[in-house]
N, C-alpha and C positions, 0 to 999 in steps of 0.2 A: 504494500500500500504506500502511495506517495502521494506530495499534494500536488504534481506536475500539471493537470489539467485544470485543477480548481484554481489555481495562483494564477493563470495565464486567461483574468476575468477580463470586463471592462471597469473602467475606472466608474465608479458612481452607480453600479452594480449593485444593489443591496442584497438581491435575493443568490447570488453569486457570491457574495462575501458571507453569508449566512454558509452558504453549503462549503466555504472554505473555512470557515471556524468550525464544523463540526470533522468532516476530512480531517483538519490540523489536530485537534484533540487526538482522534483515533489513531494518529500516525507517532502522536509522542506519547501515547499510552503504549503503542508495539514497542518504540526506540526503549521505554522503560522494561517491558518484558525483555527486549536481548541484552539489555543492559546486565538483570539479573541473572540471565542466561551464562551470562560470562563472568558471575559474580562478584557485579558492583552493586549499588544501590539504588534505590528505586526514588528518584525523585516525581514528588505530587506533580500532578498536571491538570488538576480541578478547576484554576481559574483562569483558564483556557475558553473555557466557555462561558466565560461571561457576557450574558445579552447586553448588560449594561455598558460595557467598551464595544460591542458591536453596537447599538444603537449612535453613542457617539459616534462611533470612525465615521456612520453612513452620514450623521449631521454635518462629521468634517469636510467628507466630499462633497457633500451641496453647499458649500462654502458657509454655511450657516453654523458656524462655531467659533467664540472668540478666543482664535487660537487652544493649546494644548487642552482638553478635557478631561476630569480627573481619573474616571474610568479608566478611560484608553491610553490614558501615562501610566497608568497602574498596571493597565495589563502588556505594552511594550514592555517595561520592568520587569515584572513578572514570565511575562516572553525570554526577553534576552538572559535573564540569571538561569532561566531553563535547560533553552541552551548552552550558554555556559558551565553548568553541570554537567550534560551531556556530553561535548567536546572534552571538561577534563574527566571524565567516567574513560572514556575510550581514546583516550589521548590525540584527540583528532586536530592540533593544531592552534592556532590561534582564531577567537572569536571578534567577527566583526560586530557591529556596534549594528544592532538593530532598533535601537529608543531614539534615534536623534533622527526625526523625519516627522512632514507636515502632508500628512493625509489629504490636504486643500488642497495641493499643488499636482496635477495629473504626471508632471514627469518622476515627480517624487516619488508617486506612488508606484507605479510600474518601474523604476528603481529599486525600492525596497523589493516589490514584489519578485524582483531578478533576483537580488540577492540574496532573499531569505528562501529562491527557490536553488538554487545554486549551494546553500548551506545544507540544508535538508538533500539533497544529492549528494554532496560529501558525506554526511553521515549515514547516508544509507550504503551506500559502501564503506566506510570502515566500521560499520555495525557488522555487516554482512559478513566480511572476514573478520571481524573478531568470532560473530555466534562460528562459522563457520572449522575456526581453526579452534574452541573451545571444544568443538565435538566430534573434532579429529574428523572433518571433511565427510562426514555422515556415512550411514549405515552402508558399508562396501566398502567405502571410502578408503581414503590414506589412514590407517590404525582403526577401521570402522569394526573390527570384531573382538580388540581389548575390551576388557572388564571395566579400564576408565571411562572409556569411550561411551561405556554401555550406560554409565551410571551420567556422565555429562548429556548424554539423550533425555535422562530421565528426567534429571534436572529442569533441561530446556522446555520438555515437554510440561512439567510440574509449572516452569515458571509463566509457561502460554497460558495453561490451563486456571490461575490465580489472575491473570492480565482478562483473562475472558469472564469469569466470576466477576472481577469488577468491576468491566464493563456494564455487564447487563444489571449492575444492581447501581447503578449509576445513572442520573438523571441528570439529561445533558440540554434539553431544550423540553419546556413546559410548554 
């Protein structure tokens, strides 16, 4: 799952940025499951979907906001420390700076929207080989019939299985 389709909206899009705030949750609720997968930590991703910085952003884009909105500086912060966790979880580099942009400005946004889609591509590749090289390149795989091997399966599988439990007990749009 990525958010490559949803990020690539139009600007002023509301019902488009709805269905990319829910995509975006679901896709940093999986990066938390490989995370634990690989035996890091599971950082929250609950205020992700907040309608209340969704409702802003859309006010931003109709240029009807004076300037920064509390929500949606909340939830860029919130954003970016996310990521940030993420990157140093799976040592993927240095993080760009996603909270310093004006949602008003169309080039802006399709800016951010590049980069934040470009980051989310980075980390799904080095997510991907890390679950990948935690469970010895899967069942056949390069070491896919050790006893490690078999129990890192189980793991990975335990830790989808806890990622999908809290999914569905998760209310994400009312």
């Amino acid at each position: 799952m990525d958010i490559d389709l949803q990020s690539q909206m139009n600007f002023g899009d509301a019902e488009s940025l709805r269905d990319l705030f829910l995509v975006h949750r679901f896709v940093h609720d999986q990066y938390a499951a490989q995370i634990v997968a690989k035996g890091g930590q599971v950082t929250p991703t609950g205020g992700l979907s907040s309608e209340l910085a969704l409702a802003e952003w859309v006010v931003t884009m109709q240029g009807d906001a004076p300037g920064l909105m509390p929500a949606l500086g909340d939830w860029l912060q919130l954003h970016q420390n996310l990521h940030q966790a993420e990157y140093q979880a799976v040592n993927a580099g240095l993080m760009p700076d996603l909270v310093d942009v004006d949602f008003s400005d169309e080039q802006q946004f399709y800016d951010w929207m590049e980069l934040h889609r470009d980051l989310h591509k980075q980390q799904d590749a080095v997510l991907t080989k890390a679950v990948a090289a935690a469970i010895g390149g899967g069942v056949g795989g390069a070491g896919g019939t050790s006893a490690t091997t078999g129990v890192q399966w189980i793991n990975a599988i335990n830790a989808t299985v806890q990622w999908i439990n809290a999914l569905s007990s998760t209310v994400i749009w009312k």
